[in-house]
N, CA, C and O atoms as a GROMACS GRO file, in nm:
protein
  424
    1UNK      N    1  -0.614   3.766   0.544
    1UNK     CA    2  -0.677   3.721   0.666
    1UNK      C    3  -0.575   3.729   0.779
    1UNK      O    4  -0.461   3.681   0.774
    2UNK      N    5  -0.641   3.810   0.904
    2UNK     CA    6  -0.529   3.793   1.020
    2UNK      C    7  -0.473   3.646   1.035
    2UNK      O    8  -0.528   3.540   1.004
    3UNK      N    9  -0.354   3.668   1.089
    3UNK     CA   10  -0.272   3.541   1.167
    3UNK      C   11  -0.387   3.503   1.231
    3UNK      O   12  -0.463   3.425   1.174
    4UNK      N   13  -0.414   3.548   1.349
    4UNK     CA   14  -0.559   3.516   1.428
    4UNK      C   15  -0.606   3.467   1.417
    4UNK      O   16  -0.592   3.377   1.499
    5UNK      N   17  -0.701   3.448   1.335
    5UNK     CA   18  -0.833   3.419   1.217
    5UNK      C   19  -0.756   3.270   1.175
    5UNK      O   20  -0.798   3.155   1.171
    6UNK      N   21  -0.682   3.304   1.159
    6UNK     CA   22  -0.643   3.168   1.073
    6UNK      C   23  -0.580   3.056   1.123
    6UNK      O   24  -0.558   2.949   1.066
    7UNK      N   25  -0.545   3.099   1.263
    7UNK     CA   26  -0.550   2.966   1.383
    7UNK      C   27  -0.662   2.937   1.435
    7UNK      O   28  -0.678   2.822   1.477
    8UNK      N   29  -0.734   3.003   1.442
    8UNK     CA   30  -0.886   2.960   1.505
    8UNK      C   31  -0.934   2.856   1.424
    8UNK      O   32  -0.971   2.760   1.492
    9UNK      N   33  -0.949   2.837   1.274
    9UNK     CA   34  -0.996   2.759   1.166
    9UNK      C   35  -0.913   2.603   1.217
    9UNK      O   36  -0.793   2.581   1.203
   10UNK      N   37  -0.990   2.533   1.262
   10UNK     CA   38  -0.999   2.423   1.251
   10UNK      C   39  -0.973   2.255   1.167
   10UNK      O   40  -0.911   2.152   1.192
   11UNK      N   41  -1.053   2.301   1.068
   11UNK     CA   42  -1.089   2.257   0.936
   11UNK      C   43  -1.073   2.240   0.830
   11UNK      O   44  -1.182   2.198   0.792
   12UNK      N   45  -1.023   2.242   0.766
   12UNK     CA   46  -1.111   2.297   0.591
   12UNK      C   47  -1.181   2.193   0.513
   12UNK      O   48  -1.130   2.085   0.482
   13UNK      N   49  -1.338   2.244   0.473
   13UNK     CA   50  -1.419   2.118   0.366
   13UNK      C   51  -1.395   2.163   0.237
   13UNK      O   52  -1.374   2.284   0.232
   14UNK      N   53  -1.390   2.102   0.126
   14UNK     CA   54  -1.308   2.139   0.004
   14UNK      C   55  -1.404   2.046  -0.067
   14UNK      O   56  -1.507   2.003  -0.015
   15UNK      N   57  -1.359   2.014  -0.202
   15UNK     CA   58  -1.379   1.918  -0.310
   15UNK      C   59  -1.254   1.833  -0.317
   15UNK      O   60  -1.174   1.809  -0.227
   16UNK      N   61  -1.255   1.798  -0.424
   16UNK     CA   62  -1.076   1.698  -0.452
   16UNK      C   63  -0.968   1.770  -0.497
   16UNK      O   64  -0.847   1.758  -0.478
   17UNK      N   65  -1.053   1.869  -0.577
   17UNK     CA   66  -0.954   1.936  -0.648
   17UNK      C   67  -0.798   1.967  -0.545
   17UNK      O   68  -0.804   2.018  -0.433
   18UNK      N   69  -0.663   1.923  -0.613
   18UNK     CA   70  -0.579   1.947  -0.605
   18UNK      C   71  -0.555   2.056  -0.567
   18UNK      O   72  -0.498   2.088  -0.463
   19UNK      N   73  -0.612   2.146  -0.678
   19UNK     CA   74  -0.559   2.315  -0.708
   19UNK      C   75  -0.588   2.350  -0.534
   19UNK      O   76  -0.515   2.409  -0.454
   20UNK      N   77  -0.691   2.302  -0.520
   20UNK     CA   78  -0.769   2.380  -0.371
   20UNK      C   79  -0.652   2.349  -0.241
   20UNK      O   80  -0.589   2.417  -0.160
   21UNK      N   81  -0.663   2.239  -0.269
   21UNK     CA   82  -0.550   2.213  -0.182
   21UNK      C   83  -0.437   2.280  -0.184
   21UNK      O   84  -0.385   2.321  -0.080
   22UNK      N   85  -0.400   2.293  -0.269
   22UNK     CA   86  -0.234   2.346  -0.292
   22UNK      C   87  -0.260   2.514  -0.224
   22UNK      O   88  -0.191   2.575  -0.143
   23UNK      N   89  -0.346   2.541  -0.270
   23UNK     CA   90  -0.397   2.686  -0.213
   23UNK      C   91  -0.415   2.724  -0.096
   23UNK      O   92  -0.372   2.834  -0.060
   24UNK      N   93  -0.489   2.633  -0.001
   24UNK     CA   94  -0.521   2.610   0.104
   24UNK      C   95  -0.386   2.613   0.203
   24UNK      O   96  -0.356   2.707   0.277
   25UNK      N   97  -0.305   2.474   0.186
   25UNK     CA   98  -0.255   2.464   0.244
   25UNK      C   99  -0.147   2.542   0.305
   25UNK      O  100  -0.147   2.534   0.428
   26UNK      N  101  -0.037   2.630   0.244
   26UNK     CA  102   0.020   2.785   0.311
   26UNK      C  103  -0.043   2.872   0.377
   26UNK      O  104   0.012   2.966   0.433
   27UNK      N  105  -0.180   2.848   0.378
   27UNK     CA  106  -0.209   2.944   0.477
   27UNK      C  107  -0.238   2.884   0.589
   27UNK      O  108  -0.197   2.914   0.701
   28UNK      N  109  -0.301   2.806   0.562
   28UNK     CA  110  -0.406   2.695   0.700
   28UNK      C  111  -0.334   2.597   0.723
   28UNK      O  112  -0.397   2.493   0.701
   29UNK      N  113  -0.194   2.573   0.771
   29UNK     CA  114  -0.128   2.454   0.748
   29UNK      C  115  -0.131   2.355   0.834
   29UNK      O  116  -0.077   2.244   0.832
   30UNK      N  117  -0.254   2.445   0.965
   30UNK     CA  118  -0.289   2.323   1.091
   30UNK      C  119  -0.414   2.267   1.080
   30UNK      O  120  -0.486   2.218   1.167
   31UNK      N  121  -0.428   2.278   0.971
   31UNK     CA  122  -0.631   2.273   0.953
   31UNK      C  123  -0.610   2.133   0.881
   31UNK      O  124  -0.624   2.153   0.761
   32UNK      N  125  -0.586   2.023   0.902
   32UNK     CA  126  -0.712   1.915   0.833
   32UNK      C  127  -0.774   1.965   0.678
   32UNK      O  128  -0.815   2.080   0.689
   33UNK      N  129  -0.785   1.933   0.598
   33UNK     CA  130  -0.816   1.943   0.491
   33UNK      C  131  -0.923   1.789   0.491
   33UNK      O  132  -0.877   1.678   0.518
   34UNK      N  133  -1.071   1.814   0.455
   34UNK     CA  134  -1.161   1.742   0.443
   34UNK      C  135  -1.263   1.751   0.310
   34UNK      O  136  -1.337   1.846   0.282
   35UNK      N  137  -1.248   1.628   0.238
   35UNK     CA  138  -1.371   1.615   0.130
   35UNK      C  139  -1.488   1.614   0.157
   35UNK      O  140  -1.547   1.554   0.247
   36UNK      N  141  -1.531   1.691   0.065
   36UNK     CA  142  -1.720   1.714   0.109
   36UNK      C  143  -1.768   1.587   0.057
   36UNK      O  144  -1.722   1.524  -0.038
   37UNK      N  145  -1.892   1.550   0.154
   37UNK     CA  146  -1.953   1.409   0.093
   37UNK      C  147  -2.063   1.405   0.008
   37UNK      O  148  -2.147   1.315   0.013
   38UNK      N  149  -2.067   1.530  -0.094
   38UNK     CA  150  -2.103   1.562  -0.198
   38UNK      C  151  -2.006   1.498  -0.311
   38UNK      O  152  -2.053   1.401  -0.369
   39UNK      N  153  -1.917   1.528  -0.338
   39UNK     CA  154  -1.808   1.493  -0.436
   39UNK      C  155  -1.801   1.337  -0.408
   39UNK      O  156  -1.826   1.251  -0.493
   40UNK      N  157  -1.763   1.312  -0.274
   40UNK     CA  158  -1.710   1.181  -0.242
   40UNK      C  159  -1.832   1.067  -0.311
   40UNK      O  160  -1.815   0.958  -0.365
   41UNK      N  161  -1.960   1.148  -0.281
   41UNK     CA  162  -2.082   1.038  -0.313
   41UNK      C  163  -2.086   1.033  -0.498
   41UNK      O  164  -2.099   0.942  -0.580
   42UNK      N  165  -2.073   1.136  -0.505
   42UNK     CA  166  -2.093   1.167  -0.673
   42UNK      C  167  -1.937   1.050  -0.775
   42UNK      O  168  -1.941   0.980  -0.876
   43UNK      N  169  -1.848   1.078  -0.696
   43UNK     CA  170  -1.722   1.012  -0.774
   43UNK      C  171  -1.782   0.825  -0.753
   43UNK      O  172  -1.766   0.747  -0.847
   44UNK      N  173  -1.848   0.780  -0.617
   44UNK     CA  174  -1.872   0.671  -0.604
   44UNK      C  175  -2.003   0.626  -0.712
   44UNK      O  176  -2.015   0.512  -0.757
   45UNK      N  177  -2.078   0.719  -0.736
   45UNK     CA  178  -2.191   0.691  -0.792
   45UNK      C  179  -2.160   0.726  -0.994
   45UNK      O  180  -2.228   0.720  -1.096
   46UNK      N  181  -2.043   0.755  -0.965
   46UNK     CA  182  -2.029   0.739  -1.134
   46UNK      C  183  -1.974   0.610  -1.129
   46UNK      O  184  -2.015   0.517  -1.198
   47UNK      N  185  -1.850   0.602  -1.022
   47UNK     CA  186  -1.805   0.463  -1.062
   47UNK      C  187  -1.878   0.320  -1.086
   47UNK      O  188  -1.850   0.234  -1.170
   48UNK      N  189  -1.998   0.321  -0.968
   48UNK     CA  190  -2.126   0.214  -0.978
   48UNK      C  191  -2.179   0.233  -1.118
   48UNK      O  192  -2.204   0.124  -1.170
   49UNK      N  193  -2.209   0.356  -1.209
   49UNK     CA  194  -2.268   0.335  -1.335
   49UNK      C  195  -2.142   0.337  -1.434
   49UNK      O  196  -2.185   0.376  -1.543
   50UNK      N  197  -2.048   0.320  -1.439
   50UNK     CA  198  -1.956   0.276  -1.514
   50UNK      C  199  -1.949   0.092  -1.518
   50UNK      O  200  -1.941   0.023  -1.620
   51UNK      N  201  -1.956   0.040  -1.363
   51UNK     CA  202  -1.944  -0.110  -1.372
   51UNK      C  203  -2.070  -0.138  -1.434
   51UNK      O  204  -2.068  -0.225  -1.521
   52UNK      N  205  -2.191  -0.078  -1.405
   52UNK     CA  206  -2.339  -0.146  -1.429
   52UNK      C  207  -2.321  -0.163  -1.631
   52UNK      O  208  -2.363  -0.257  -1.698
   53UNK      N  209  -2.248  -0.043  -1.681
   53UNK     CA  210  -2.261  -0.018  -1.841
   53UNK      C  211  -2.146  -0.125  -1.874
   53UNK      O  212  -2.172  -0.198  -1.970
   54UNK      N  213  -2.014  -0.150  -1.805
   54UNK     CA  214  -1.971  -0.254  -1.883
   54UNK      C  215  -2.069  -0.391  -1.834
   54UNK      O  216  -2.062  -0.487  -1.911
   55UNK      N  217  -2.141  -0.405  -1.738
   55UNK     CA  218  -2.183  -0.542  -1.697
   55UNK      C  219  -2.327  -0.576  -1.834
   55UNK      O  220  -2.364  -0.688  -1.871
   56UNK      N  221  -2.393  -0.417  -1.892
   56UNK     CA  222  -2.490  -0.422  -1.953
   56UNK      C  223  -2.436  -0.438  -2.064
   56UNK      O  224  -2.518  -0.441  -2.156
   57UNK      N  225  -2.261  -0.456  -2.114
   57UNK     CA  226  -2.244  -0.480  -2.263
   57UNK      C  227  -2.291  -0.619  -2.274
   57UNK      O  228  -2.359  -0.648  -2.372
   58UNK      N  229  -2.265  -0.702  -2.194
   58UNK     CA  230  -2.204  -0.824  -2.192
   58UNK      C  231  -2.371  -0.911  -2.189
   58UNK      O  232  -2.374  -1.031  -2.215
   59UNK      N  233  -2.500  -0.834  -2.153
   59UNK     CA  234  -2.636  -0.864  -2.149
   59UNK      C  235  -2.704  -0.923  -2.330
   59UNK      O  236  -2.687  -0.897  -2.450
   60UNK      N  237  -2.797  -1.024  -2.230
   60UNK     CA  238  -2.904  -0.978  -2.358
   60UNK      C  239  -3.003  -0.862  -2.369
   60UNK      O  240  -3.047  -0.805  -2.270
   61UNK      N  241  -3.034  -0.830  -2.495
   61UNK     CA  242  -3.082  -0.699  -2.493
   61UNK      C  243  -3.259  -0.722  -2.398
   61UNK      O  244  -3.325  -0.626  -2.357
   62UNK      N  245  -3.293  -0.840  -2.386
   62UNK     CA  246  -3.424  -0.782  -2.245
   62UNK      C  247  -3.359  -0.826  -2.119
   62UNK      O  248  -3.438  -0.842  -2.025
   63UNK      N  249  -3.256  -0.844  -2.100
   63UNK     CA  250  -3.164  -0.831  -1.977
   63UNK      C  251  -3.160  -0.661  -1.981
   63UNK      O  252  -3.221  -0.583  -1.908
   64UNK      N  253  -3.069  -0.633  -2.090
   64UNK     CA  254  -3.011  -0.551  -2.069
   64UNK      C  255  -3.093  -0.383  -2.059
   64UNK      O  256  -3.057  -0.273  -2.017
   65UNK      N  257  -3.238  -0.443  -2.132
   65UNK     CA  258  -3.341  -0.353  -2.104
   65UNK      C  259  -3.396  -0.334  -1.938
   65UNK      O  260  -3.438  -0.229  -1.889
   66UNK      N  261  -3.386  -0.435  -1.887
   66UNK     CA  262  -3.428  -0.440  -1.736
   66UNK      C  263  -3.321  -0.390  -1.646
   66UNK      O  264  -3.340  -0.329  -1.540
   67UNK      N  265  -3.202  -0.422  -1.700
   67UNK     CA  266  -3.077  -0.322  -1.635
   67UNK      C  267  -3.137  -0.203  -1.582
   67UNK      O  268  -3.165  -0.171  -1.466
   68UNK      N  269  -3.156  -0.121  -1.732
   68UNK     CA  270  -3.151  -0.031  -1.723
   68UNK      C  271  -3.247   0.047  -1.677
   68UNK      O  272  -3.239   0.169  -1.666
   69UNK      N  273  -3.351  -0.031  -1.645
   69UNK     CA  274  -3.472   0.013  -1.624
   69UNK      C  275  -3.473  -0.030  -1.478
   69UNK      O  276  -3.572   0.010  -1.416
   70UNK      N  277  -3.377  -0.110  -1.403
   70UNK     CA  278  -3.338  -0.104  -1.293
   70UNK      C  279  -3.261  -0.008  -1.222
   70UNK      O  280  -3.281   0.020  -1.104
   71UNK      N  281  -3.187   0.034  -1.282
   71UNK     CA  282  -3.040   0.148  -1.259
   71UNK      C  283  -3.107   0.243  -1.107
   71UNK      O  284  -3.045   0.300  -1.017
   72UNK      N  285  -3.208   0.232  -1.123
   72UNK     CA  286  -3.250   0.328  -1.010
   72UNK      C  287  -3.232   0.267  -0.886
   72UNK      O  288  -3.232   0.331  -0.781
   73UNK      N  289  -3.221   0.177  -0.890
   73UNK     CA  290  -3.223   0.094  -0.718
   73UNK      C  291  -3.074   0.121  -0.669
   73UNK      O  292  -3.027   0.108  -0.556
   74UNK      N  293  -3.021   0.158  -0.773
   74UNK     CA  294  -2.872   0.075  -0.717
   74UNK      C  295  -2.842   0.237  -0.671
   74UNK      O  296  -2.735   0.263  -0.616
   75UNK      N  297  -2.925   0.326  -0.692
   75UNK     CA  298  -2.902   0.470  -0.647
   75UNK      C  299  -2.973   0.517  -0.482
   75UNK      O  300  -2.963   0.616  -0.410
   76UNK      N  301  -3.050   0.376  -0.474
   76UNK     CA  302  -3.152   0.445  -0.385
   76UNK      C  303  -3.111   0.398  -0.273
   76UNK      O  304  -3.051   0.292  -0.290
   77UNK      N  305  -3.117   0.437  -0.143
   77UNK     CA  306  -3.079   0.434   0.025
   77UNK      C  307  -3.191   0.285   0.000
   77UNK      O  308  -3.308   0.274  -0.034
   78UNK      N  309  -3.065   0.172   0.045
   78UNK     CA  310  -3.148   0.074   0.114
   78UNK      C  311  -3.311   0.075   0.192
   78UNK      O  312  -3.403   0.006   0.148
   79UNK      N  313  -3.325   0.153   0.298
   79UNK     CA  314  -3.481   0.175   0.368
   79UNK      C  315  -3.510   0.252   0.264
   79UNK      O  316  -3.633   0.240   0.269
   80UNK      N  317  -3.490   0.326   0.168
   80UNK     CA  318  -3.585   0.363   0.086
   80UNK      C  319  -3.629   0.216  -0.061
   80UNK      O  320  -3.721   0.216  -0.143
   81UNK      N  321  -3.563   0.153  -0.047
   81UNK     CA  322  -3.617   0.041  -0.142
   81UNK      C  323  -3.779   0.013  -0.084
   81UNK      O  324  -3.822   0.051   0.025
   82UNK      N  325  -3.844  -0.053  -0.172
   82UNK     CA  326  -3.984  -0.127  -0.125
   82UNK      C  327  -3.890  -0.283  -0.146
   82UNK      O  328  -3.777  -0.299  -0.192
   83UNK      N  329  -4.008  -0.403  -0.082
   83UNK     CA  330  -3.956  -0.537  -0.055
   83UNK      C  331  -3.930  -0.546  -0.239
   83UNK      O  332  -3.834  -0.621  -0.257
   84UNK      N  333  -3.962  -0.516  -0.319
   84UNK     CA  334  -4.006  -0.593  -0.460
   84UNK      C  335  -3.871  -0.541  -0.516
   84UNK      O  336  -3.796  -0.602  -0.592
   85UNK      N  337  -3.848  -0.385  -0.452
   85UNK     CA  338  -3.751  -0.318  -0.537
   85UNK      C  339  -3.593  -0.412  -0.457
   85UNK      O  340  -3.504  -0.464  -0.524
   86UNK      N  341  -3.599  -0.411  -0.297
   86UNK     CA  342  -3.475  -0.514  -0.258
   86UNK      C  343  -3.466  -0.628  -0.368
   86UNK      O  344  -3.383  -0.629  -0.459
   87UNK      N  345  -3.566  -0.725  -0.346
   87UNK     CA  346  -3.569  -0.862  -0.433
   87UNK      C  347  -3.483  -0.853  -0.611
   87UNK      O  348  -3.418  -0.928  -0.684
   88UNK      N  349  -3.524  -0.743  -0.609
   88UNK     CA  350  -3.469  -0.681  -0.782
   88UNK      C  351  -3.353  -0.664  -0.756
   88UNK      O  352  -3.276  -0.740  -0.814
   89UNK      N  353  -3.308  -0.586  -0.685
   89UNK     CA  354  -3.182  -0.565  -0.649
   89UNK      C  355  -3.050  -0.681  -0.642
   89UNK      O  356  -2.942  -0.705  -0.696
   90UNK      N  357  -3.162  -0.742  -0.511
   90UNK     CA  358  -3.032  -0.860  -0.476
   90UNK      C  359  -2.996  -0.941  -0.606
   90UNK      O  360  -2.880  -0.963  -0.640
   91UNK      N  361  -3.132  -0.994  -0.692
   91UNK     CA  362  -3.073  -1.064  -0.784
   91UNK      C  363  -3.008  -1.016  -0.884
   91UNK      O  364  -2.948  -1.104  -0.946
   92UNK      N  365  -2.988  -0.872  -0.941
   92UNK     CA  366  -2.866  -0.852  -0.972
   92UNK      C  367  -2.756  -0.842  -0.912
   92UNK      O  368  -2.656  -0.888  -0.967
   93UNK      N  369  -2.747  -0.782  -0.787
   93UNK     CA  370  -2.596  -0.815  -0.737
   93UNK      C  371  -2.507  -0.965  -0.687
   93UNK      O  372  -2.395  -1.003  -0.654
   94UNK      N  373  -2.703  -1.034  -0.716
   94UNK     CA  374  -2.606  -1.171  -0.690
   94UNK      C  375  -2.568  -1.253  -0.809
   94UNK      O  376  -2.532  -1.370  -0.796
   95UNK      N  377  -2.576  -1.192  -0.930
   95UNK     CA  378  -2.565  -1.253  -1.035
   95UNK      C  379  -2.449  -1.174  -1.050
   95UNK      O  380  -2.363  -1.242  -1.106
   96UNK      N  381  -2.419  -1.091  -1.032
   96UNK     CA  382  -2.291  -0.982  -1.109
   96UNK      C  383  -2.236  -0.936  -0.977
   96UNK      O  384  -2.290  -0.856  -0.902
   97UNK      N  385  -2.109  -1.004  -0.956
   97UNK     CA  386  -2.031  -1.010  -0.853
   97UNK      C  387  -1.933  -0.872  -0.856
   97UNK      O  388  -1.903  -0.810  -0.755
   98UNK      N  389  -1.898  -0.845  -0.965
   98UNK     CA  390  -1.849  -0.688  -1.001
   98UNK      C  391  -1.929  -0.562  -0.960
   98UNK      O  392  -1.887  -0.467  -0.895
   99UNK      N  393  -2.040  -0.580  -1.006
   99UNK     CA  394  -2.188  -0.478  -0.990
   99UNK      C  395  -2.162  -0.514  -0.810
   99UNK      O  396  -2.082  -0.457  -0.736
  100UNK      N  397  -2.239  -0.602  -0.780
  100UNK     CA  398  -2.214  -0.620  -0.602
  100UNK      C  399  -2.119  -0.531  -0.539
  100UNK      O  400  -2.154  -0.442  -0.461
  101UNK      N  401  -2.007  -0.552  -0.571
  101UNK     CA  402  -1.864  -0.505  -0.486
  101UNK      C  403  -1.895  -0.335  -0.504
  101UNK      O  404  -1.889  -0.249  -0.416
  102UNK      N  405  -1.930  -0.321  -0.650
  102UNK     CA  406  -1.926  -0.158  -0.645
  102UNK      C  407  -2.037  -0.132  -0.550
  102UNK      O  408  -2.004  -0.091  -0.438
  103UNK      N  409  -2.167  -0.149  -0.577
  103UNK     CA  410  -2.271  -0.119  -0.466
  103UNK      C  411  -2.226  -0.146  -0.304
  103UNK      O  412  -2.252  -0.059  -0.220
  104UNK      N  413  -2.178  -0.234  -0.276
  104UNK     CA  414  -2.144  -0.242  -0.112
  104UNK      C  415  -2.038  -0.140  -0.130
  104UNK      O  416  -2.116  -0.051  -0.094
  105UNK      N  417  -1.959  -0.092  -0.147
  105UNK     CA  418  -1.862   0.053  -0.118
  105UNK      C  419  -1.935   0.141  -0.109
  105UNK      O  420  -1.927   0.210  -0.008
  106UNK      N  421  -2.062   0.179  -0.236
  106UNK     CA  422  -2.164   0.270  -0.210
  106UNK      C  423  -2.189   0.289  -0.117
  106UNK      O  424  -2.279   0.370  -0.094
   0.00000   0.00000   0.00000
């Protein structure tokens, strides 16, 4: 790629990967390097179902059936909840103060 070309670039959107970076950076060394909020959402949304599975060891099993049969809220955009699905919500995050903290970073 011309010298040219490669001051004009601004930017760069990437993943996490290291490798990319390391690659990136000798050539583009004025560009910002930026995570896509693809990855960023995906790494947050494993971590929320990692806390929800240790919070569901620790359940009774029709707790722990409703967990799971909840799991979807804790995925879904706030205005996309209905009132019944909020109400479900809150009272797990207000019972499981761990579960909470991960969802508000969400």
């Amino acid at each position: 790629m011309p010298t040219a070309v490669r001051e004009q670039i601004t930017v760069v959107c990437t993943d996490m990967s290291a490798n990319y970076h390391e690659i990136v950076r000798p050539f583009l060394p004025q560009a910002p390097l930026v995570v896509d909020k693809w990855h960023v959402l995906k790494m947050l949304s494993e971590c929320l179902e990692t806390v929800r599975k240790e919070i569901r060891e620790t359940l009774s099993d029709s707790q722990r059936r409703s967990l799971m049969h909840d799991r979807y809220l804790l995925l879904k955009r706030p205005h996309d909840l209905s009132e019944r699905d909020t109400l479900i919500l809150e009272a797990w995050l207000a019972n499981f103060s761990r579960l909470e903290a991960a969802y508000r970073l969400f």
